[in-house]
C-alpha positions as CSV (number, residue, x, y, z in Angstrom):
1,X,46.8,131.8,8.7
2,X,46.4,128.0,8.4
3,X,48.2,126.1,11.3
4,X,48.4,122.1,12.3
5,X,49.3,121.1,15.7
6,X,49.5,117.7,16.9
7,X,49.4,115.6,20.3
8,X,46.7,115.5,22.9
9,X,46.4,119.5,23.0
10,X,46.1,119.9,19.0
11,X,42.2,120.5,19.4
12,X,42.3,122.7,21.9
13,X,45.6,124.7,20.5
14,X,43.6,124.9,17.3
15,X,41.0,126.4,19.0
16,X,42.7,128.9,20.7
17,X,45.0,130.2,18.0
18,X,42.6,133.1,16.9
19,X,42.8,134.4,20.2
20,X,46.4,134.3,20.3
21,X,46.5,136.2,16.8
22,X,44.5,138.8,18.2
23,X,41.1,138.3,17.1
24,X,39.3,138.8,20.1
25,X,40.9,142.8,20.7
26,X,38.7,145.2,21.1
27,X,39.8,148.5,20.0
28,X,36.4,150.2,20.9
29,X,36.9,153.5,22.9
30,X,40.5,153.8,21.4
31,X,41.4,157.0,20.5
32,X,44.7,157.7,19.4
33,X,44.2,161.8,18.8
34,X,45.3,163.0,21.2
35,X,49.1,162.9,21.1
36,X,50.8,163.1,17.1
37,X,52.9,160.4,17.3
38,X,50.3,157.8,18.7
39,X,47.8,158.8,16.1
40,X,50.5,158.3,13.5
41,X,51.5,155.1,14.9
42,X,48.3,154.1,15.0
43,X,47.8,154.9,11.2
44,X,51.2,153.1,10.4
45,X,49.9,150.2,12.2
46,X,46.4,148.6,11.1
47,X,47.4,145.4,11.6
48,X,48.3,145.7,15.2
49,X,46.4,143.1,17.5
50,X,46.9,142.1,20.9
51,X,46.3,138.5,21.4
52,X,46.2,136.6,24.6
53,X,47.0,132.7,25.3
54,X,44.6,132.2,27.8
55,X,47.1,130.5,30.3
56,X,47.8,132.4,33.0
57,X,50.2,130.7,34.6
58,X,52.8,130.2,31.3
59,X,52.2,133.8,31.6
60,X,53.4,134.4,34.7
61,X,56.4,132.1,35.1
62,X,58.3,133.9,33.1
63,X,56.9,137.3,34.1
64,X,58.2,136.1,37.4
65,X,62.0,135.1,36.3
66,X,62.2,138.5,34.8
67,X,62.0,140.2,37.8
68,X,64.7,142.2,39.3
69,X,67.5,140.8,36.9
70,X,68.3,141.7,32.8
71,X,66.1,139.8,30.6
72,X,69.4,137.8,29.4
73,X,69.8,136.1,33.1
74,X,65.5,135.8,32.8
75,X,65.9,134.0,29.7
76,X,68.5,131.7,30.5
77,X,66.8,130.6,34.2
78,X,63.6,129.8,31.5
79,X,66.1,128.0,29.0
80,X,67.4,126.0,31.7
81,X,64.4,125.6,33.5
82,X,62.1,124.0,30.5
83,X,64.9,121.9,28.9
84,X,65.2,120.0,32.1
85,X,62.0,119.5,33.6
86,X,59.4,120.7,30.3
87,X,58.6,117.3,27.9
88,X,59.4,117.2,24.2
89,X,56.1,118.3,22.3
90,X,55.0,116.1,20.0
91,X,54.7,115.7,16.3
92,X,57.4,117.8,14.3
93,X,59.0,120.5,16.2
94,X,62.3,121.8,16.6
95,X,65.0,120.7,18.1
96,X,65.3,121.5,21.9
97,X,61.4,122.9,22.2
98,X,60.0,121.8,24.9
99,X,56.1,121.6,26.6
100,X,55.7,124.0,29.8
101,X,55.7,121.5,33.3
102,X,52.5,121.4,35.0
103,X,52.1,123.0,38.5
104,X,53.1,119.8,40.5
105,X,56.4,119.9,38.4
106,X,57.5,123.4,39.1
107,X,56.0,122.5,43.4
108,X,58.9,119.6,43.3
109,X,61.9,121.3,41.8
110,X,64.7,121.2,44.2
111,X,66.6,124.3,45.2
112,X,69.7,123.3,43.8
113,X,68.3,123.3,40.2
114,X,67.2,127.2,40.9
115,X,70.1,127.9,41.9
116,X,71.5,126.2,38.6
117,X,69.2,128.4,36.9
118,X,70.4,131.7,38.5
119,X,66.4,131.8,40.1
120,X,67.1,132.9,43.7
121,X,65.2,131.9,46.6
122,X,62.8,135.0,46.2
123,X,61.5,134.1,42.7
124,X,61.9,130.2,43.4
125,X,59.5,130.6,46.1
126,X,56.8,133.2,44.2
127,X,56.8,131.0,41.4
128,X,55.9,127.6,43.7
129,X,53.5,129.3,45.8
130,X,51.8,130.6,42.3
131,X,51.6,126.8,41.2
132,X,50.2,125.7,44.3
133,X,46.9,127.9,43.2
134,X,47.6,127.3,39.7
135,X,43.7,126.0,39.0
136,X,42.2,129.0,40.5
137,X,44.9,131.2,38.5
138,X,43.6,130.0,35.3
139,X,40.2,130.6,36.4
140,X,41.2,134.7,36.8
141,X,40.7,135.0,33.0
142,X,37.2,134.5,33.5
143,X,37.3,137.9,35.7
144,X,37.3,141.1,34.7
145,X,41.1,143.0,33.9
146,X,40.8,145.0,36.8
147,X,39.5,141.9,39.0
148,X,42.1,139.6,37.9
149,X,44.4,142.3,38.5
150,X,43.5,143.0,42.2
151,X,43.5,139.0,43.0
152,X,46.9,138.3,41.1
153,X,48.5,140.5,43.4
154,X,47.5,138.8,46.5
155,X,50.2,136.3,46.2
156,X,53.2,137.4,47.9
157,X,56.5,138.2,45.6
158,X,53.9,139.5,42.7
159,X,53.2,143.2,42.0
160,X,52.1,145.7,39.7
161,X,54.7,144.9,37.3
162,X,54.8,141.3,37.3
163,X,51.0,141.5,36.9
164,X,50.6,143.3,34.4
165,X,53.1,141.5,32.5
166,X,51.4,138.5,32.5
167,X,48.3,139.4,31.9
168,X,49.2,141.3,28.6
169,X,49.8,137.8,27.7
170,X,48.0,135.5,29.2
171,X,44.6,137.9,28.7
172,X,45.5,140.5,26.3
173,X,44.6,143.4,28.3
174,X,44.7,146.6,26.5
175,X,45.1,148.8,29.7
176,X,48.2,146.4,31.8
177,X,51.2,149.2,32.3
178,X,54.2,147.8,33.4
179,X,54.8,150.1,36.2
180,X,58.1,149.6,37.5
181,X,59.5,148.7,34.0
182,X,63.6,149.9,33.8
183,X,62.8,151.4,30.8
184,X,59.1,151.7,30.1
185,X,58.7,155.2,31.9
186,X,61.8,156.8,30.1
187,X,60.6,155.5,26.6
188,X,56.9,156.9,27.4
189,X,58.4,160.2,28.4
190,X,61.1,160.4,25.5
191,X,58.0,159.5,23.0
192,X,54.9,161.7,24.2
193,X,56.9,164.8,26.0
194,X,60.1,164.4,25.2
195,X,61.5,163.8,28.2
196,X,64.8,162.3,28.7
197,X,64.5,161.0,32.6
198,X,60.5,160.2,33.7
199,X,59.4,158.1,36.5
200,X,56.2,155.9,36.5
201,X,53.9,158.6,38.2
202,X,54.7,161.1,35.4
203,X,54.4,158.4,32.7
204,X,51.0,157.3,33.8
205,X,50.0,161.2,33.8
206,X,51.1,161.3,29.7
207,X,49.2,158.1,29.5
208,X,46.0,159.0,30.9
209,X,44.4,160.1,27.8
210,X,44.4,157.0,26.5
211,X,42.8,155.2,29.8
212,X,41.6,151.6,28.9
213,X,44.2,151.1,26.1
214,X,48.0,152.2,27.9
215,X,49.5,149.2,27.1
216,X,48.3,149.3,23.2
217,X,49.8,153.1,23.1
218,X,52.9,151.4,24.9
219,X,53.5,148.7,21.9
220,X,52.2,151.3,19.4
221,X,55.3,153.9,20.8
222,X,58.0,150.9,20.4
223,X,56.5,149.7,16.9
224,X,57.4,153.6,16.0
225,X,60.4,153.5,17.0
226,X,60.6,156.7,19.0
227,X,60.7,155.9,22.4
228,X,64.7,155.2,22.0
229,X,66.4,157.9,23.4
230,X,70.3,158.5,22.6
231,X,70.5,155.1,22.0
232,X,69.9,153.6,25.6
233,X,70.6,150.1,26.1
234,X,67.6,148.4,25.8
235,X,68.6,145.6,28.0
236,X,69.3,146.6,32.3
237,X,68.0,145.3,35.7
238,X,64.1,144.8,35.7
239,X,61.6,145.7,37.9
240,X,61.3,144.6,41.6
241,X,58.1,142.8,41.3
């Protein structure tokens, strides 16, 4: 991979794009015998790395907009969101990108331009107070999966879901199960039993063999392609937190 970044980030960007690629996942104690279709995928899928940004809290914005709505509402709130109050980036970079606002940005935007943005009061308000701690957010990487986990979930309006989302990306943590998904717990159950209706408790029991690296099984069952059942829309409301 060869990469150039510009600006007063470059170094640090630079830096951290080996992370972000994945370099730092551990797949020690994976073992992906004991279901067929994970050890396939698995085999299919050398290449497979889970990277992580290392900023939790352009993690968790988003994470946070997807709740409770379908990710095409979720992705126009962040559309409308970062082209008003995110900065151009600079250097060559295309047209419309723009630079996540910092925590005091996201603290002083009115509730008009949520409401612009389709974010209702509920996720207006999770995502201010989570910039009002942003500094000690970032500092939850430092901290183990499970720690980070338990401390995340202390500010009201974020969950399990919302939680595990974010760190998947902001931390790359192999074991983060988006319980509460709208889909996640049919797709499991269509994939390792096939079921065609599963809730979360019986998708984490067809997970548990592979404790410490669900959420690589989960990615490994959609880059196989057989957690689709009947053609399901893939797109529907999203979890509650």
């Amino acid at each position: 991979v060869r990469a150039q970044a510009w600006g007063p980030g470059a170094d640090w960007l630079l830096d951290g794009l080996p992370a972000a690629l994945g370099i730092d996942d551990d797949i020690s104690g994976f073992d992906p015998s004991p279901h067929p279709l994970i050890r396939d995928a698995a085999r299919g899928n050398p290449g497979l790395r889970l990277g992580r940004s290392g900023r939790l809290m352009e993690a968790l914005v988003p994470a946070i907009l997807e709740q409770k709505v379908v990710v095409l509402e979720a992705h126009r709130a962040w559309k409308i969101l970062l082209t008003k109050f995110g900065t151009p980036p600079p250097g060559p970079a295309p047209q419309g990108m723009r630079v996540f606002p910092d925590p005091s940005t996201w603290r002083r935007i009115p509730s008009w331009d949520w409401h612009r943005a389709g974010a209702e009061a509920v996720r207006a308000e999770t995502i201010i107070r989570a910039a009002s701690v942003a500094e000690t957010l970032e500092r939850l990487l430092t901290l183990s999966h499970e720690e980070a986990d338990r401390r995340l979930r202390t500010i009201p309006g974020i969950g399990v879901w919302t939680s595990a989302e974010a760190r998947q990306r902001a931390a790359g943590d192999p074991d983060a199960v988006s319980v509460g998904d709208y889909h996640l717990s049919n797709v499991v159950g269509w994939a390792l039993a096939g079921r065609d209706r599963t809730d979360d408790a019986l998708m984490l029991e067809l997970l548990e063999p592979f404790k410490g690296h669900r959420h690589r099984v989960t990615r490994l069952i959609g880059l196989s392609g057989a957690g689709r059942p009947g053609g399901r829309a893939r797109y529907g409301v999203g979890p509650q937190r």
